[in-house]
Every structure is written in structure tokens, then in C-alpha cells.
N, C-alpha and C positions, 0 to 999 in steps of 0.2 A: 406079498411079503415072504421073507425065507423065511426058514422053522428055526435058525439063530436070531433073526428078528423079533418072534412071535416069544422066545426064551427070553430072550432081554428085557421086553416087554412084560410079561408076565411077574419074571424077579425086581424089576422096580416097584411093578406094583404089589408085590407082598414087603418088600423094605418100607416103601411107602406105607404100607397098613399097621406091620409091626411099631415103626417108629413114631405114627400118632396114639395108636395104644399104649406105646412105652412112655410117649410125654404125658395124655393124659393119667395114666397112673399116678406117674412123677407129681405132675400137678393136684392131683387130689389129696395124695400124701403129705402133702403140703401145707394141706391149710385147715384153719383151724375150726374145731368142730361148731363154734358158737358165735361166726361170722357170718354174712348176710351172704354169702356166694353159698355157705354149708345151707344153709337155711333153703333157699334157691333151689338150690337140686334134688331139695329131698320133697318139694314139693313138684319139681319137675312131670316126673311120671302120670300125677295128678289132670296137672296141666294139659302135657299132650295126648292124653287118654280123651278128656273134651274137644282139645283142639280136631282130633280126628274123629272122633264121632259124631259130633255137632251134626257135621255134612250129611252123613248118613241118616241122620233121625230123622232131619229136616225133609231132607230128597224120598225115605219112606212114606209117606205121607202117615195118615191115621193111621195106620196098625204099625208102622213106625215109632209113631209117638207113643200109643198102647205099649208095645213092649217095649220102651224106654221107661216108662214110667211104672208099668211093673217091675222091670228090674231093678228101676231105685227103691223101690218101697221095699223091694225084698230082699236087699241089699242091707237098707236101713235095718230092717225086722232081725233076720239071721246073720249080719257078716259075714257070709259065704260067696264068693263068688261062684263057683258054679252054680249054686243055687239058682243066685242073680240070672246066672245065663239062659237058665233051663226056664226057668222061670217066664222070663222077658221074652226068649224065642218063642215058646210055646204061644204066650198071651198075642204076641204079634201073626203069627199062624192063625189061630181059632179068632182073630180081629178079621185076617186078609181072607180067611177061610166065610164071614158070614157078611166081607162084603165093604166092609169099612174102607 
């Protein structure tokens, strides 16, 4: 490929990037706060925070599931997330550390 090839290529792909950033905006701005798509996305985050952890808990085995379950409980306790974190890691450590 030339380096005006590799240029052209490159500036599509930031138009292309801009321009679904600028529609999603558009569309968000859009709609209304107490609609079932608003509703949707605020639960989103939620969502794909399980969706991608699941795998990981499951594939941990036992000191996996140890620190999952500590960092729910300690999540529930203090609504802190790092807390959660430290927490969870640690217990999954001192789980994988005696064996589990």
C-alpha cells in the first residue's frame, strides 16, 4: 500500500468514527427520558458488566467464585467499588493461595 493509501484509509476511518458518535448523541438527545429504550440503557452497564464477567468467575474455578462472592457481599455492605475490588481480589488470592 502507498502512505496516500494508508492516509485515506485512516481519514475514513475517523469520519466513520466521528459520524457514529455524532448520530449516537443525536439519537440519545432524542429521546425521551421515561421511555423503555431510556429505561434500557441505564440498565445497560449493569448488564454487560455480568455478561462479561460470568465467563471469568465460571473459568476461575473456586477461588474465582470466592472472590466473586466476596466482592458481592462487600459491595452490598459499603457500596464502594474498590472496596469490592480489593476485597474480592484479595479473598480470591488467600482462596488460590491455600489451595482451593
Amino acid at each position: 500500500m502507498h502512505d496516500l493509501q494508508v492516509f485515506a484509509v485512516i481519514c475514513m476511518l475517523g469520519i466513520t468514527c466521528y459520524a457514529m458518535r455524532a448520530g449516537g448523541y443525536l439519537l440519545a438527545a432524542s429521546m425521551r427520558e421515561d421511555g423503555i429504550a431510556a429505561r434500557f440503557l441505564r440498565l445497560a452497564p449493569g448488564n454487560l458488566f455480568i455478561a462479561f464477567i460470568v465467563g471469568g468467575c465460571l473459568s476461575g474455578g473456586p477461588a474465582g467464585l470466592v472472590g466473586t462472592v466476596v466482592a458481592l457481599v462487600t459491595m452490598a455492605i459499603t457500596t464502594r467499588e474498590w472496596a469490592a475490588l480489593g476485597a474480592g481480589f484479595a479473598a480470591a488470592l488467600a482462596a488460590s493461595a491455600i489451595g482451593l
